[in-house]
VEXDREN-2710 file (C-alpha; in Angstrom, 1 decimal):
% VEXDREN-2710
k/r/px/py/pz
1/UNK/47.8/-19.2/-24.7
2/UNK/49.0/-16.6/-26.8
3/UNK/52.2/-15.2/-26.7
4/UNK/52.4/-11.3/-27.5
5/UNK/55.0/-10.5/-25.7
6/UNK/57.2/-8.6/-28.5
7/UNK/54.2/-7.2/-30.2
8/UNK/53.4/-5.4/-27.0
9/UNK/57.6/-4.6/-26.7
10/UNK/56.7/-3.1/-30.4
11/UNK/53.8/-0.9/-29.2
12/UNK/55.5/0.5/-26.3
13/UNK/58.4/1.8/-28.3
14/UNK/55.7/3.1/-30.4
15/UNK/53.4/4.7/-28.5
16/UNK/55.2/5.4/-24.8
17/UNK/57.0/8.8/-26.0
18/UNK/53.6/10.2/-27.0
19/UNK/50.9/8.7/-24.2
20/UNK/49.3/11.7/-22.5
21/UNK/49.1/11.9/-19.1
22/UNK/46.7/9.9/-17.0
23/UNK/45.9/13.0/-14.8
24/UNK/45.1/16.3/-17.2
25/UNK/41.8/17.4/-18.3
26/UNK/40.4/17.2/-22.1
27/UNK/42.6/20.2/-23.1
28/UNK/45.7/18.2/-22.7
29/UNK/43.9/15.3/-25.5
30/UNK/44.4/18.1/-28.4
31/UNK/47.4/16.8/-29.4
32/UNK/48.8/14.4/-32.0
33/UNK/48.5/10.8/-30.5
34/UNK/51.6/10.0/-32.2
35/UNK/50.6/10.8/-35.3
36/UNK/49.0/7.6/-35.6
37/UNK/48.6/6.8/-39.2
38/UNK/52.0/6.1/-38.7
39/UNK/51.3/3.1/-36.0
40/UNK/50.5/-0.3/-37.3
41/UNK/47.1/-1.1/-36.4
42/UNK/47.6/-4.3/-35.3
43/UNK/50.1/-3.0/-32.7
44/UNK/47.9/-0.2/-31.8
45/UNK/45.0/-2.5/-31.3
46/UNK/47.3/-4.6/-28.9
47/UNK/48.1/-1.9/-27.3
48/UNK/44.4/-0.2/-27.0
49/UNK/43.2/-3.7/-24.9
50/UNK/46.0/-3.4/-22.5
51/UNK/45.2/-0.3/-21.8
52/UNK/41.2/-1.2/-21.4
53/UNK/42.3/-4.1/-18.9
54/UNK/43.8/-1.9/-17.4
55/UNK/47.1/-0.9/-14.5
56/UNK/47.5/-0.9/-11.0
57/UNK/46.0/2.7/-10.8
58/UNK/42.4/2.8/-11.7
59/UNK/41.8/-1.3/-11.3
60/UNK/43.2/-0.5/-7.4
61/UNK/40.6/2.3/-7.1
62/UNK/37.8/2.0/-9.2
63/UNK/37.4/-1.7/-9.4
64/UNK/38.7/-3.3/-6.3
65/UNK/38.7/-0.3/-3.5
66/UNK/34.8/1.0/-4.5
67/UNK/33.3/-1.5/-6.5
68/UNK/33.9/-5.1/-5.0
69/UNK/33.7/-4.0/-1.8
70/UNK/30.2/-1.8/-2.3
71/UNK/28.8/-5.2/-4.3
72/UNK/30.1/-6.9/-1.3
73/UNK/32.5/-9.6/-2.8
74/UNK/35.2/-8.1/-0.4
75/UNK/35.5/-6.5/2.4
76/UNK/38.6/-4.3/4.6
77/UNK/39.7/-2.5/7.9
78/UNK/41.6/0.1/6.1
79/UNK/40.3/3.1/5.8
80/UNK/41.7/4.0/2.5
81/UNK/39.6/1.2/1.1
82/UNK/35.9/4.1/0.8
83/UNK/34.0/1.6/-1.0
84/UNK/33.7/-0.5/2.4
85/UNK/32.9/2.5/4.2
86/UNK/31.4/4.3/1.5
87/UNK/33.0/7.5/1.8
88/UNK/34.3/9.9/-0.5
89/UNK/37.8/10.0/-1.9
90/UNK/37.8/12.1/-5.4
91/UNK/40.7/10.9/-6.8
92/UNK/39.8/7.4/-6.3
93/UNK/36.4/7.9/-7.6
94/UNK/37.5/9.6/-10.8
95/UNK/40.2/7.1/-11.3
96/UNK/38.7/4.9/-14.5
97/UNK/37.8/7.9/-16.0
98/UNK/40.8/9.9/-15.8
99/UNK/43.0/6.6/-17.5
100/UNK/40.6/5.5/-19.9
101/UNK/39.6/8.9/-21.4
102/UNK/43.4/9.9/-21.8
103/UNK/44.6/6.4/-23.0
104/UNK/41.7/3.8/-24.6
105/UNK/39.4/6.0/-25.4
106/UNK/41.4/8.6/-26.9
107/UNK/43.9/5.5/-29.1
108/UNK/40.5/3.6/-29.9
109/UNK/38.5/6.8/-31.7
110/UNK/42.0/7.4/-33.4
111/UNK/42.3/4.5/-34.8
112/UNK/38.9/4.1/-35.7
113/UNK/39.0/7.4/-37.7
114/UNK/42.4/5.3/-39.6
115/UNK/40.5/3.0/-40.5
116/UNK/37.7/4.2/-41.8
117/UNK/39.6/7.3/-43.5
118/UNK/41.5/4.6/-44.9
119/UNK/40.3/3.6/-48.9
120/UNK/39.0/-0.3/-49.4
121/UNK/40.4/-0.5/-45.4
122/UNK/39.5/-4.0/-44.1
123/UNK/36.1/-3.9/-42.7
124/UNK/36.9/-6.4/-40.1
125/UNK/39.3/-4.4/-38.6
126/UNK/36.8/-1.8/-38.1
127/UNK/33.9/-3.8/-36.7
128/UNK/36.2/-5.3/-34.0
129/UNK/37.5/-2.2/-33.3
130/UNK/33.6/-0.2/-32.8
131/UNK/32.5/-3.1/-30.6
132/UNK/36.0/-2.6/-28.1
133/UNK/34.9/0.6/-28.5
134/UNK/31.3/0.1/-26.5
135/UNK/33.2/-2.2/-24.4
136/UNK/35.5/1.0/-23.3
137/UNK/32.4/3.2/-23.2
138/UNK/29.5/1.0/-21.4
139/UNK/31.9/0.8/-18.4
140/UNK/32.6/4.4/-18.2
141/UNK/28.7/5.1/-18.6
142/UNK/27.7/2.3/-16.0
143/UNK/30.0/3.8/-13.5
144/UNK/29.7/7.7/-13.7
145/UNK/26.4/8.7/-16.0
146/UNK/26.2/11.2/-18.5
147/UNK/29.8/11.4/-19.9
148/UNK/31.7/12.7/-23.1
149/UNK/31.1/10.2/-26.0
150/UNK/30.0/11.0/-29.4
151/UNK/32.7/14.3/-29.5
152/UNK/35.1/12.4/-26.8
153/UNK/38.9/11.9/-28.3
154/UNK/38.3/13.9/-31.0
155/UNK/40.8/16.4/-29.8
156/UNK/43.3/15.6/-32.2
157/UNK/41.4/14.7/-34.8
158/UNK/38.5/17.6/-35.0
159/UNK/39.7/19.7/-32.6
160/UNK/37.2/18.9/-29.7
161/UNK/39.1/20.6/-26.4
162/UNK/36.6/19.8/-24.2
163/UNK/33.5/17.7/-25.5
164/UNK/29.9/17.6/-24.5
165/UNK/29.0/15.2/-21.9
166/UNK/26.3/12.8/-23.7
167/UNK/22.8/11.7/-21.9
168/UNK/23.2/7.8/-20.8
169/UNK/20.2/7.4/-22.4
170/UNK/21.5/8.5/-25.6
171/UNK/24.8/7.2/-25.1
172/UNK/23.2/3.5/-25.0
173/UNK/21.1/3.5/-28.2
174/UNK/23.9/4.5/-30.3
175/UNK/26.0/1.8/-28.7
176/UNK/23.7/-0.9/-28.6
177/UNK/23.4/0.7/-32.7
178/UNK/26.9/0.4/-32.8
179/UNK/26.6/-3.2/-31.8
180/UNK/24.4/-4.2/-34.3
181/UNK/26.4/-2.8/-37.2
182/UNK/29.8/-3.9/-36.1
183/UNK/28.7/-7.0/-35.6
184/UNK/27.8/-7.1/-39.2
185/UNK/30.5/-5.9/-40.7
186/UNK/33.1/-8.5/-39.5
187/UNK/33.9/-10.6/-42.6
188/UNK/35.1/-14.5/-42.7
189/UNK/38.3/-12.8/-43.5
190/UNK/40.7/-10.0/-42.2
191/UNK/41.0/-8.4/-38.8
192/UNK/43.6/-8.4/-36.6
193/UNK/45.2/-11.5/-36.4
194/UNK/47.9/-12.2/-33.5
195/UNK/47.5/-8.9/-32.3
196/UNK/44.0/-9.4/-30.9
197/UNK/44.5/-10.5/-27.6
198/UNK/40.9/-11.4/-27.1
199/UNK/40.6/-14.1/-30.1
200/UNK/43.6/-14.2/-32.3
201/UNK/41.5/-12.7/-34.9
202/UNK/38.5/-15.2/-35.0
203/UNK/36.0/-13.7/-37.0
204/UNK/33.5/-16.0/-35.4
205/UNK/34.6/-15.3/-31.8
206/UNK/34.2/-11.4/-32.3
207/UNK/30.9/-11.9/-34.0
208/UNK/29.4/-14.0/-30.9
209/UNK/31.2/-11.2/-28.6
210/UNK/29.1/-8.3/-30.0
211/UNK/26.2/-10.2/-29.5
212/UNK/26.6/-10.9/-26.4
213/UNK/27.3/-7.5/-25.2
214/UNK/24.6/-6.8/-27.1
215/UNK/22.9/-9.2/-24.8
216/UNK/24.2/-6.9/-21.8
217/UNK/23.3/-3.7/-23.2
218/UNK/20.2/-4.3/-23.9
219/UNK/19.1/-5.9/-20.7
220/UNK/20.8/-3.4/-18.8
221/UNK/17.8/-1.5/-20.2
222/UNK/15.5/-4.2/-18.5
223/UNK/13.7/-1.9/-16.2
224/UNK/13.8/1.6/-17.9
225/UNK/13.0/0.9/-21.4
226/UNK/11.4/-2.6/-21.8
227/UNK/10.5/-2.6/-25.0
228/UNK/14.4/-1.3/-26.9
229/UNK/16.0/-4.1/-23.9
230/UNK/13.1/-7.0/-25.6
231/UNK/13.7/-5.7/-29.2
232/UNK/18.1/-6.0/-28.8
233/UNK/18.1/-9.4/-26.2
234/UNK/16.1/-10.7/-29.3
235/UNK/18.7/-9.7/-31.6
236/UNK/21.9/-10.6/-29.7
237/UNK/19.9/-14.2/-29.0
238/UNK/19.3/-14.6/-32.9
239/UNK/22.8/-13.7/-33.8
240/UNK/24.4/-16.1/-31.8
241/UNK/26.7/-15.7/-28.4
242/UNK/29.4/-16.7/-27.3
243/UNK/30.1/-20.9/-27.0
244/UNK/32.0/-22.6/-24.6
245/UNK/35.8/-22.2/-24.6
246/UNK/34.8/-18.4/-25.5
247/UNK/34.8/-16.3/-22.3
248/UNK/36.8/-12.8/-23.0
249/UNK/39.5/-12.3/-21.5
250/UNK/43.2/-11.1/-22.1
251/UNK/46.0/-13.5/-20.6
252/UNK/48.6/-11.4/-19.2
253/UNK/52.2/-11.9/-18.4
254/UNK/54.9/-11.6/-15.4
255/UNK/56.6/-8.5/-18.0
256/UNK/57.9/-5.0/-16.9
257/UNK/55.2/-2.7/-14.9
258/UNK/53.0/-0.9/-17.1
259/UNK/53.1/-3.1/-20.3
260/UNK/51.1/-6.2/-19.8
261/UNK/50.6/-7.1/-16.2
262/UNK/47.3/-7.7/-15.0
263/UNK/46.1/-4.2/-12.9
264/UNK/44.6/-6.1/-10.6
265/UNK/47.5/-8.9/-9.7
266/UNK/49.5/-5.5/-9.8
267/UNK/47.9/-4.6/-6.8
268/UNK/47.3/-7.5/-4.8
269/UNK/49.9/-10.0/-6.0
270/UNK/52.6/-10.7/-2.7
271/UNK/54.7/-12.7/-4.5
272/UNK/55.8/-9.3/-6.6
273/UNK/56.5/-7.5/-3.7
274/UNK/53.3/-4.8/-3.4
275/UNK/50.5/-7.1/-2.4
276/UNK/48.0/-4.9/-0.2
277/UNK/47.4/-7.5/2.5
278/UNK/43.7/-5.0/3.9
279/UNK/41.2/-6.8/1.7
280/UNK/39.4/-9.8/2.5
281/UNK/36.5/-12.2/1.3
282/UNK/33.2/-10.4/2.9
283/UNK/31.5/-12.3/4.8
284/UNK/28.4/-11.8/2.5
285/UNK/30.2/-13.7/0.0
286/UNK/31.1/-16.2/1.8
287/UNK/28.0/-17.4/3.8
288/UNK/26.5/-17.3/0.7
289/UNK/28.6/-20.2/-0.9
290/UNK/29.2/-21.3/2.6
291/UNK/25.4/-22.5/2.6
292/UNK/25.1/-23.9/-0.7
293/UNK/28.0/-26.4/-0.6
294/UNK/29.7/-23.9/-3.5
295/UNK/33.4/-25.3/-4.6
296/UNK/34.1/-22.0/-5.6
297/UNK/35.1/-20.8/-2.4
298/UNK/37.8/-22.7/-1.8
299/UNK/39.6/-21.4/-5.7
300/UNK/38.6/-17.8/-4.9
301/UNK/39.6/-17.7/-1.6
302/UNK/42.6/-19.2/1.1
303/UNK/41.5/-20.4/4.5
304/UNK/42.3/-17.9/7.4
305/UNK/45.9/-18.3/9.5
306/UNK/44.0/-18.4/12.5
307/UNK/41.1/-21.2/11.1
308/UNK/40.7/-24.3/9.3
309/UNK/37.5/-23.1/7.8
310/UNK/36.4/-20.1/5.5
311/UNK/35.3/-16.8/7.2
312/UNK/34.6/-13.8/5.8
313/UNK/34.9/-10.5/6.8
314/UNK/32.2/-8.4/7.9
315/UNK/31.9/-4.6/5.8
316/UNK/32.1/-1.8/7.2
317/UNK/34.6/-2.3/10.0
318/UNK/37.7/-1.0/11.1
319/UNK/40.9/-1.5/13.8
320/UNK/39.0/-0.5/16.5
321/UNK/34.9/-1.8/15.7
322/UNK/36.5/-4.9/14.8
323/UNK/37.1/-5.6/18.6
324/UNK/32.8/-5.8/18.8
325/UNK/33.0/-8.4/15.8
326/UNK/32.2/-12.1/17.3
327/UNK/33.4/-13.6/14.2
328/UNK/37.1/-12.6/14.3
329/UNK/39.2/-9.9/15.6
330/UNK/42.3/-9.7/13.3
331/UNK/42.9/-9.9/9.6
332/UNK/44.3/-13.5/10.4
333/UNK/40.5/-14.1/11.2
334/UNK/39.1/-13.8/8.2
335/UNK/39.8/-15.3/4.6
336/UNK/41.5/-14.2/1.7
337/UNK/41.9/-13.9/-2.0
338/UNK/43.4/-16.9/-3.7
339/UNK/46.9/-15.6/-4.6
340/UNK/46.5/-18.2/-7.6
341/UNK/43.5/-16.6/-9.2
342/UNK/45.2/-12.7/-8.5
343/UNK/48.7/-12.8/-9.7
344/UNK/50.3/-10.3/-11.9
345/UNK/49.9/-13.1/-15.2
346/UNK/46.2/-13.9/-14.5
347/UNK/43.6/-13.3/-17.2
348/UNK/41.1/-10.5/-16.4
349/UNK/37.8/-11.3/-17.8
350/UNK/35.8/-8.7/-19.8
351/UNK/32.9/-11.4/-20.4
352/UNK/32.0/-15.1/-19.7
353/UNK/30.1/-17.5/-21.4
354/UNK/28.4/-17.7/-17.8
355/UNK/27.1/-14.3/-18.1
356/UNK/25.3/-14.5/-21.4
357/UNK/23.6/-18.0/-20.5
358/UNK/22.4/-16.2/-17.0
359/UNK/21.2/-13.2/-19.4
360/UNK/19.5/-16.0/-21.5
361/UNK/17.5/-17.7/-18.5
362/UNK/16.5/-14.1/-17.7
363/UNK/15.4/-13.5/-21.1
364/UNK/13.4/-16.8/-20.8
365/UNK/12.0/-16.1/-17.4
366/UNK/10.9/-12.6/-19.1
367/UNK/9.6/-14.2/-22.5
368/UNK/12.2/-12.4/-24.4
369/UNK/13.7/-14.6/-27.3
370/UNK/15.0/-17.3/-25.7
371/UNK/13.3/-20.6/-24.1
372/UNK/14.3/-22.8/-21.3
373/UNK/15.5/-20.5/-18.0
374/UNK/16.2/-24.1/-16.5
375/UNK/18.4/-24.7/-19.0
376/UNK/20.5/-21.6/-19.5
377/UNK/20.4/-21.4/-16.0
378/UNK/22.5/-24.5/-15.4
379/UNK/24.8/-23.9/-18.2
380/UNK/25.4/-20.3/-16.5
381/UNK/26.4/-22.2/-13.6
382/UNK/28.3/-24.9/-15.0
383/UNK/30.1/-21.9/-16.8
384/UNK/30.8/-20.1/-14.1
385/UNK/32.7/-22.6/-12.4
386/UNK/34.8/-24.1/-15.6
387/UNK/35.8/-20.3/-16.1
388/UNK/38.5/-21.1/-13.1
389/UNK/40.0/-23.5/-15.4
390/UNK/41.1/-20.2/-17.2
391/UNK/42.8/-19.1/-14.1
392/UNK/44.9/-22.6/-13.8
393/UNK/42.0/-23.4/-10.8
394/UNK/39.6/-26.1/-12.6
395/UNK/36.8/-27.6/-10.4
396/UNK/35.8/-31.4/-10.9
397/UNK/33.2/-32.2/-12.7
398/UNK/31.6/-34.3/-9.8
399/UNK/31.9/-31.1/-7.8
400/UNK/29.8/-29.0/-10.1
401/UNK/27.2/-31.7/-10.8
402/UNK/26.8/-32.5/-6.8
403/UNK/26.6/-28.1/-6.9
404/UNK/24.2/-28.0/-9.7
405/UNK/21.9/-31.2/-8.2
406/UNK/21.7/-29.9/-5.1
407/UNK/20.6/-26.1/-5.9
408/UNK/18.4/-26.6/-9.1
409/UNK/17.1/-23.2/-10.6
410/UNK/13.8/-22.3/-8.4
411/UNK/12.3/-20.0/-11.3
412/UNK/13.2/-16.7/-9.7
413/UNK/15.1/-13.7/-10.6
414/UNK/16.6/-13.5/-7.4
415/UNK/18.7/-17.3/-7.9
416/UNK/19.8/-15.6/-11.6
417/UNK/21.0/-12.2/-10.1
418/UNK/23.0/-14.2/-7.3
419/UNK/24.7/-16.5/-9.1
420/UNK/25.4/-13.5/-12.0
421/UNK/26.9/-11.6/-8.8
422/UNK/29.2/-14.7/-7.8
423/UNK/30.0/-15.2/-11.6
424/UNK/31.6/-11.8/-12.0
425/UNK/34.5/-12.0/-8.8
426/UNK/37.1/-9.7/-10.1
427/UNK/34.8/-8.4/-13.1
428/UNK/33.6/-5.9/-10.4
429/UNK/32.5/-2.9/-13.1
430/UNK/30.3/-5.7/-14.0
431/UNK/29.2/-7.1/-10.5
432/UNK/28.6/-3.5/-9.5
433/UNK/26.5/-2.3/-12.5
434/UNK/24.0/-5.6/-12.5
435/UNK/23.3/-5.4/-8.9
436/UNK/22.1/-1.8/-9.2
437/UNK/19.7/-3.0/-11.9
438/UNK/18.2/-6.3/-10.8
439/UNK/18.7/-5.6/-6.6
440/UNK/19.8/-8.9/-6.1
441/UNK/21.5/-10.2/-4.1
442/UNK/19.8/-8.3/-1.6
443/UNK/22.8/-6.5/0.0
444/UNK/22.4/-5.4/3.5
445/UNK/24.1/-1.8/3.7
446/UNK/26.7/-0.7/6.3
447/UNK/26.5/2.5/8.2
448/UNK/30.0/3.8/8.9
449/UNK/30.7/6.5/11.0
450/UNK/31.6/9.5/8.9
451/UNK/30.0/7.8/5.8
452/UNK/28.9/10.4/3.0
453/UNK/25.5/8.2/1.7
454/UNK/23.5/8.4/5.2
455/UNK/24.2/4.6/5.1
456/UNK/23.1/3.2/1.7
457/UNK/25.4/1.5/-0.8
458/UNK/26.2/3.9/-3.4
459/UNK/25.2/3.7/-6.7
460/UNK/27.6/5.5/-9.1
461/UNK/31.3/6.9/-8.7
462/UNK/31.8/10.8/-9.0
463/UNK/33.0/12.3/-12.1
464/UNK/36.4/14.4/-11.9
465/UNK/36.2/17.3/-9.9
466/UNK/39.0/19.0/-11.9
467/UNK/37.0/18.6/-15.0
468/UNK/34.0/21.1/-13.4
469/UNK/36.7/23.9/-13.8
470/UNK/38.2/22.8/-17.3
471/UNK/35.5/21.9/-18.8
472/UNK/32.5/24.2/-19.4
473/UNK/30.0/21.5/-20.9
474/UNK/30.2/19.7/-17.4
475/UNK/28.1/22.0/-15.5
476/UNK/25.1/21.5/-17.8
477/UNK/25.7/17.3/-17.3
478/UNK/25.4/17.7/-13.7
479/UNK/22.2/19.4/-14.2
480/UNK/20.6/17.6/-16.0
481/UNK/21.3/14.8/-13.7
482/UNK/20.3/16.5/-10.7
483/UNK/24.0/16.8/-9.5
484/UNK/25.2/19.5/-8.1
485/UNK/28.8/20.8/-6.9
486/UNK/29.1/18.7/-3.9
487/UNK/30.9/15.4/-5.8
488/UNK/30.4/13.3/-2.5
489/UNK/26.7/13.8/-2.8
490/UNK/26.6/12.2/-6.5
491/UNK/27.5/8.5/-4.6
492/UNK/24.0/8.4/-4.2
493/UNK/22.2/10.0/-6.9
494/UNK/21.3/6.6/-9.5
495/UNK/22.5/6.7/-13.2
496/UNK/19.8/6.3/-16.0
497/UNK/19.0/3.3/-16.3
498/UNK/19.3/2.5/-12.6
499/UNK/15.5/2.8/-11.7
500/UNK/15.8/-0.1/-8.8
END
């Protein structure tokens, strides 16, 4: 592990006097981010990854209250958690894009412009920093749609007040583009060094990173534009991705609010005195590991007070419909989530060596540059289930070769997009977005009373309302998506490459 602590002290005293608001519109980004040639870039690199993993804020709302319980992972009584009951609340919806536009993405374009404004400025330095930069981007993009890109955080910079809103479609060729150059343009030598919280600065590491996102771009392309998904699998496959011992992820620490806990343990750690006690394993989850013998269940989840065995949580129940449920009929029913794996110092995972071997064996099963979906399929597994170890949870080997002998790959696309889905636990943008575009698992919707979908999951959060009356270029985007004014609406309207 890498300790960072006083680097991240360093950046706060840096940048806190100068950090915009998470709540403004666009014009509030037309200002001087601290007049950032002054900042070390090391220290605003550091800082620009704790601000993409995130705080309590948007990985409460975005990530855990919409997205893992839509993909089903979790489940809740509470009302306030809409994703269960898929209703509409705007500032939940619009919470990952109103933190990330006024804090990463803004801090990443400004530092990109620093380094490449900067003469003979290390290359290295600027390919890691373009390929966190289509990490911060592809997230927004998967979860909203058309959204400011090539002219967003330029406020500063070129004097962008309010930026166009760029087509997905465009949005993903130039960052799969991006991809490819970035990745070429790390060196054996420079970079970031201590500061990167990812790596430590391995060259290698970053290189293998690129690709594999690379790898996720381009099949997230899989069923809207075969040939460009084909032609960029190939490419991240050829380059190489990422090796055992290589999952990203940022280790975080017990330190002050706001500077490098984990958003996520923020919200639903007890032992710091906020946990939110609604959520619950869903039952979907757990039936599924529950009939394939998975050891997973017990590190992601705690047995029930009132049981001596798992149960999940049905979706889309509440106090009262909970009294129909034959499964359970309080919260001390049902199981929950491992306060081990969901504390305030726990990693959060950006990508796994699990993922890319699962995106191999679906390249292989497609007969796109790679060979052996058996193969990649078992190391996805066996990946998925040594990526606890990360969390201070490691399962047995004996366990996962009993798991892996007893549920052998069956040459479907169905067994890859399940055990991608159980894979990504608390990576929800990333459960959320690869269900939409394989289908599996096959979800079975809820139909809550007062729901704004008509009963289907939804498929994209709502952009900012605010923004519709700030920012004239927005009206065209919701056009040309077929959105119009009423935001509750867009839950159901797919994004671009969503064609499932």
């Amino acid at each position: 592990m890498y300790t960072y602590f006083r680097n991240i002290l360093f950046v706060v005293v840096a940048l806190m006097l100068t950090t915009t608001s998470c709540d403004e519109g666009f014009g509030e980004l037309n200002t001087d981010p601290n007049a950032a040639n002054e900042i070390n870039p090391n220290f605003q690199f550091t800082w620009i990854q704790l601000r993409t993993s995130g705080e309590r804020y948007e990985n409460w709302r975005a990530s855990l209250i919409y997205s893992s319980m839509m993909v089903q992972h979790m489940s809740a009584l509470c009302g306030y958690w809409a994703g269960d009951k898929y209703t509409y609340n705007a500032g939940y919806s619009s919470s990952l894009f109103d933190r990330q536009y006024t804090q990463a993405v803004v801090e990443i374009q400004d530092l990109i412009n620093t380094l490449e404004s900067t003469e003979d400025g290390d290359q290295t330095m600027l390919g890691m920093a373009r390929i966190w930069r289509v990490l911060i981007f592809h997230r927004l993009t998967d979860l909203y749609g058309d959204v400011p890109y090539s002219q967003a955080g330029k406020g500063f910079i070129e004097g962008v007040d309010f930026p166009e809103f760029d087509a997905q479609e465009d949005i993903y060729r130039d960052m799969l583009n991006e991809l490819e150059e970035a990745v070429a343009q790390i060196g054996d030598s420079g970079g970031f060094g201590s500061s990167d919280l990812l790596y430590g600065g391995d060259q290698g590491a970053w290189r293998r990173f690129g690709n594999s996102l690379m790898l996720r771009l381009g099949m997230r392309l899989s069923e809207v534009d075969a040939a460009t998904a084909q032609e960029y699998v190939n490419k991240a496959i050829q380059g190489g991705t990422l090796q055992a011992g290589e999952n990203a992820f940022i280790e975080h620490t017990v330190g002050p609010e706001g500077i490098n806990r984990n958003g996520i343990g923020e919200v639903l750690d007890k032992s710091q005195g906020f946990g939110d006690d609604c959520p619950r394993l869903s039952a979907t989850l757990v039936n599924w590991m529950q009939s394939t013998d998975d050891p997973r269940l017990d590190v992601i989840g705690t047995l029930p007070v009132n049981g001596s065995e798992h149960n999940g949580l049905p979706n889309g129940l509440d106090a009262e419909l909970i009294n129909d449920n034959p499964t359970g009929t309080s919260l001390d029913d049902f199981s929950s989530v491992n306060q081990a794996i969901v504390s305030v110092a726990s990693p959060m995972m950006f990508m796994t060596v699990a993922e890319t071997e699962l995106l191999k064996a679906e390249a292989a099963l497609r007969g796109w540059g790679a060979s052996d979906a058996a193969s990649h399929y078992e190391a996805g597994v066996r990946a998925a289930m040594n990526m606890w170890a990360d969390y201070g949870q490691p399962i047995a080997s004996e366990d996962i070769d009993a798991y892996i002998a007893n549920n052998p790959f069956d040459n479907t696309m169905e067994s890859i997009g399940e055990q991608y889905w159980a894979a990504t636990f608390l990576n929800e943008y990333e459960a959320f977005a690869n269900w939409r575009r394989t289908g599996y698992p096959e979800l079975t919707p809820v139909n809550y009373p007062g729901n704004v979908t008509g009963g289907t999951i939804p498929v994209r959060l709502a952009l900012p309302q605010g923004e519709l009356g700030t920012n004239p270029n927005m009206r065209a985007a919701l056009d040309r998506q077929g959105l119009g004014t009423d935001f509750a609406s867009h839950l159901t309207v797919p994004v671009w490459w969503d064609v499932n």
